[in-house]
Backbone as JSON Lines, residues from 0, in Angstrom:
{"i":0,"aa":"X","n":[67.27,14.02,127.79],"ca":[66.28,13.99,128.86],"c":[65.62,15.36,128.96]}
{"i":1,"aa":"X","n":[64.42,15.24,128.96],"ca":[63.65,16.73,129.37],"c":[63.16,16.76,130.12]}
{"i":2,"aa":"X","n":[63.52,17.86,130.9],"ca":[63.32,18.48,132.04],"c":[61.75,18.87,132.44]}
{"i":3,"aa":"X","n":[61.19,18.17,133.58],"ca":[59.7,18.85,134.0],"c":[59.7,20.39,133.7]}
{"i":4,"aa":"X","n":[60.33,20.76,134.73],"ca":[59.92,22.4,134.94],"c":[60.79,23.02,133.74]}
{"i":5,"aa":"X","n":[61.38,22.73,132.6],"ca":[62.09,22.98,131.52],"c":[61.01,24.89,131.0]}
{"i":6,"aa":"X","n":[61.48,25.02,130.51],"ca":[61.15,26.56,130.52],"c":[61.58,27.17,128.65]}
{"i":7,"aa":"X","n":[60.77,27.62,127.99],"ca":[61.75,28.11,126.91],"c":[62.08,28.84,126.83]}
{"i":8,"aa":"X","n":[63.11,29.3,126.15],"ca":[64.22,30.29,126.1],"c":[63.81,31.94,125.83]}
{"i":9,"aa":"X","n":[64.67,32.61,126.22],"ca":[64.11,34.13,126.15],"c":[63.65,34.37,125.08]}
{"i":10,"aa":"X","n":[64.27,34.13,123.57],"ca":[63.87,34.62,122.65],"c":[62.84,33.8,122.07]}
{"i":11,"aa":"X","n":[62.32,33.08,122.58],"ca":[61.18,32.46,122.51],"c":[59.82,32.97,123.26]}
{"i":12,"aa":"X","n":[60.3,33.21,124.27],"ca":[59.37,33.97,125.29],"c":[58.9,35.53,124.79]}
{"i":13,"aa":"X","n":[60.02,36.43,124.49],"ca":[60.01,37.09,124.27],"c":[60.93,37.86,123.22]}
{"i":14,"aa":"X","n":[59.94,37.19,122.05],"ca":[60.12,37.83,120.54],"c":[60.48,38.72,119.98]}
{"i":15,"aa":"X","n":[61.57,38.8,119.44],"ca":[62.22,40.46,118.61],"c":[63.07,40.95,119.71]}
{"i":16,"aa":"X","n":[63.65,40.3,120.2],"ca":[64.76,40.81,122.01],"c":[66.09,40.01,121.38]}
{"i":17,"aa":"X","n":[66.75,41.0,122.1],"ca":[68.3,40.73,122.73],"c":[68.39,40.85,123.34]}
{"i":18,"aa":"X","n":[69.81,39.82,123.82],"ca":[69.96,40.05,125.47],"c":[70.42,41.48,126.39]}
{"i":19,"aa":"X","n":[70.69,42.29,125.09],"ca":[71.32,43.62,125.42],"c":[69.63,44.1,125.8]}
{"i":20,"aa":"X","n":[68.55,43.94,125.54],"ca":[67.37,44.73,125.41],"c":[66.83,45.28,126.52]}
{"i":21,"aa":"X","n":[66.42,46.25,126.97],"ca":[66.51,47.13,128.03],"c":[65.34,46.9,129.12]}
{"i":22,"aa":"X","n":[64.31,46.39,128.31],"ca":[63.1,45.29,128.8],"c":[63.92,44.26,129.98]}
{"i":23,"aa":"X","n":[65.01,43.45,129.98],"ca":[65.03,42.85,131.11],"c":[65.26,42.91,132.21]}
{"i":24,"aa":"X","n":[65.43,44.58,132.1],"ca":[65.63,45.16,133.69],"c":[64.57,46.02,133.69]}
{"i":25,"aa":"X","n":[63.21,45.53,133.48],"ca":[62.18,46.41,133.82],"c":[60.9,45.12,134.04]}
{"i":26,"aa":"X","n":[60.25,45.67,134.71],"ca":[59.23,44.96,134.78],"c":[58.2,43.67,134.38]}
{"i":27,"aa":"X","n":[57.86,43.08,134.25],"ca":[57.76,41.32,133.74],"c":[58.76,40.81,133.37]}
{"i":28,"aa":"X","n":[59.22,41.35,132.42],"ca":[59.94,40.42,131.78],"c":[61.65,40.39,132.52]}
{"i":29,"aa":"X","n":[61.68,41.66,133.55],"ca":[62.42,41.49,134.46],"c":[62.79,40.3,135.41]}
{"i":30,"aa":"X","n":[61.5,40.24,135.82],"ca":[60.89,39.56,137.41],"c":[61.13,37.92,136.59]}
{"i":31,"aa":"X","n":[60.5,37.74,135.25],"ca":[60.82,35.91,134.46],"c":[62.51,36.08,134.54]}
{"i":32,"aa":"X","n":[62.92,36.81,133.94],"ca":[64.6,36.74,133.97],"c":[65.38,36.4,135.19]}
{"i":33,"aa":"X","n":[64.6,37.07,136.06],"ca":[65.54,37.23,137.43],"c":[65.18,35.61,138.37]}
{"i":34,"aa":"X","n":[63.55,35.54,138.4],"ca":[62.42,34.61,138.55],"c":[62.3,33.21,138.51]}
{"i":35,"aa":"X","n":[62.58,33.2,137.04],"ca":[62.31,31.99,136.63],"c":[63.25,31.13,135.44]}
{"i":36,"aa":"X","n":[64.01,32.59,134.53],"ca":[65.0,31.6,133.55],"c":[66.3,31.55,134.58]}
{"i":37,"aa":"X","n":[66.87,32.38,135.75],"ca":[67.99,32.36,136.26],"c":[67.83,31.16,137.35]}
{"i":38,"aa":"X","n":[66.84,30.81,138.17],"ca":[66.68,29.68,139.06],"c":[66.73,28.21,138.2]}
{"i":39,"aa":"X","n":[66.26,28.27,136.67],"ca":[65.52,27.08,136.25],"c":[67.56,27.05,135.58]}
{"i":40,"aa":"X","n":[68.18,27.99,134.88],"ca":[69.42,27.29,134.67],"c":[70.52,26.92,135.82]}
{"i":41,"aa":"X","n":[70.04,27.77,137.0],"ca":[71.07,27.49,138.13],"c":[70.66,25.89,138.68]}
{"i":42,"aa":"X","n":[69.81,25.73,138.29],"ca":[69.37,24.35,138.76],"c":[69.3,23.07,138.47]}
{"i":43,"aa":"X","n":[69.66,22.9,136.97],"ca":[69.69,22.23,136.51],"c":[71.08,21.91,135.91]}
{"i":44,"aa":"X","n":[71.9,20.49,135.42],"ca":[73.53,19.78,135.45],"c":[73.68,20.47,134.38]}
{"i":45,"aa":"X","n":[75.16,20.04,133.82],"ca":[75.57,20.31,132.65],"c":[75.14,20.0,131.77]}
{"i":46,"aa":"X","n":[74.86,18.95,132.11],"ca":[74.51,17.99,130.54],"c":[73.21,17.98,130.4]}
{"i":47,"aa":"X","n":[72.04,18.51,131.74],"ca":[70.71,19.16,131.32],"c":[70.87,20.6,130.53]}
{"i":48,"aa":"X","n":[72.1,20.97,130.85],"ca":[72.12,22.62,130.03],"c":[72.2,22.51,128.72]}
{"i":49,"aa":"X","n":[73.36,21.27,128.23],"ca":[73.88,20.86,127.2],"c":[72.65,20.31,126.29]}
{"i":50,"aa":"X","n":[71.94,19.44,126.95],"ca":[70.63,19.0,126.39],"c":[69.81,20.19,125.54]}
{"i":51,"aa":"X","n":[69.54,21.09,126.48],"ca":[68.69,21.81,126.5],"c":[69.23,23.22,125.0]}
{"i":52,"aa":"X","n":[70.49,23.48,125.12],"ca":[70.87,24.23,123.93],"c":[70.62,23.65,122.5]}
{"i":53,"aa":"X","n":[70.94,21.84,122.83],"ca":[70.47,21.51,121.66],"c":[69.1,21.61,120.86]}
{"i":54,"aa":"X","n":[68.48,21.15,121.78],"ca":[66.98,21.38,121.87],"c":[66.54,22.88,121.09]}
{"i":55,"aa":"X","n":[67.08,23.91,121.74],"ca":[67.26,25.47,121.72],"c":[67.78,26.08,121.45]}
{"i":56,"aa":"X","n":[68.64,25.82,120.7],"ca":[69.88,26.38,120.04],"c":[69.47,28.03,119.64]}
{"i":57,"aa":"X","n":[70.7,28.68,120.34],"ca":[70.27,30.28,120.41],"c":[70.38,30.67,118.89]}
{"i":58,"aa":"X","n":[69.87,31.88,119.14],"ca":[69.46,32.29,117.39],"c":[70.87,32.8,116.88]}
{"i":59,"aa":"X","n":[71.96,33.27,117.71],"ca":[73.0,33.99,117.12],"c":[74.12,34.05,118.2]}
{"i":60,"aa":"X","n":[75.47,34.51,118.12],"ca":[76.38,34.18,119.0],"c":[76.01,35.06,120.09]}
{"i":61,"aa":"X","n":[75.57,36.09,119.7],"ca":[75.05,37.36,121.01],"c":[74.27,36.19,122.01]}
{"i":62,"aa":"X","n":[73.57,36.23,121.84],"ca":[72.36,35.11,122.67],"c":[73.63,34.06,123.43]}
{"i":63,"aa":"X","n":[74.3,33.19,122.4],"ca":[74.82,32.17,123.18],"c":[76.01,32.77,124.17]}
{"i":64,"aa":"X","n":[76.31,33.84,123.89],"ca":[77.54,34.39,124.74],"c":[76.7,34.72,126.03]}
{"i":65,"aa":"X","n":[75.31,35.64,125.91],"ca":[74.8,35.95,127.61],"c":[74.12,34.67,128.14]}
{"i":66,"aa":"X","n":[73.71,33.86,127.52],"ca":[73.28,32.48,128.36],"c":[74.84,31.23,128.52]}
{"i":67,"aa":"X","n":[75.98,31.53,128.35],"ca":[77.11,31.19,128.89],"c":[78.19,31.56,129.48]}
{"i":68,"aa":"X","n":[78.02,33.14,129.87],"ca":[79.2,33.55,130.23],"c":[78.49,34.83,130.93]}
{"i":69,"aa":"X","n":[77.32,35.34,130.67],"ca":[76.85,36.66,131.26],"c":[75.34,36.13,132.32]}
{"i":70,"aa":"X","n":[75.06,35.38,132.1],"ca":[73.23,35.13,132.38],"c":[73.37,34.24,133.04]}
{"i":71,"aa":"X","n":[74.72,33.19,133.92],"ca":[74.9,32.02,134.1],"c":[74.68,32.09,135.77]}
């Protein structure tokens, strides 16, 4: 199922980043992090999250570790 307000993923948004990257505690791309990817995963079930990785599958374990255990 896909989500209306579904959103794509950071490294989609913002190209050539890690989640370590120093950009998400600064300005735009702060304010989407804090904004808009942290409300749109707090908001949505498991199995919309689950959906949605498939869909999106992070580029590398770094990525999948801060969108499951650090970014949650």
């Amino acid at each position: 199922m896909v989500n209306e307000k579904e959103i794509i993923p950071p490294w989609q948004k913002y190209l050539r980043t890690d989640p370590t990257w120093a950009g998400w505690r600064q300005g735009t791309s702060e304010y989407w992090l804090l904004e808009v990817r942290f409300p749109f995963w707090r908001d949505i079930s498991d199995i919309e999250r689950a959906d949605y990785l498939r869909r999106w599958p992070p580029p590398d374990e770094l990525w999948r570790l801060y969108l499951l255990t650090y970014w949650t």
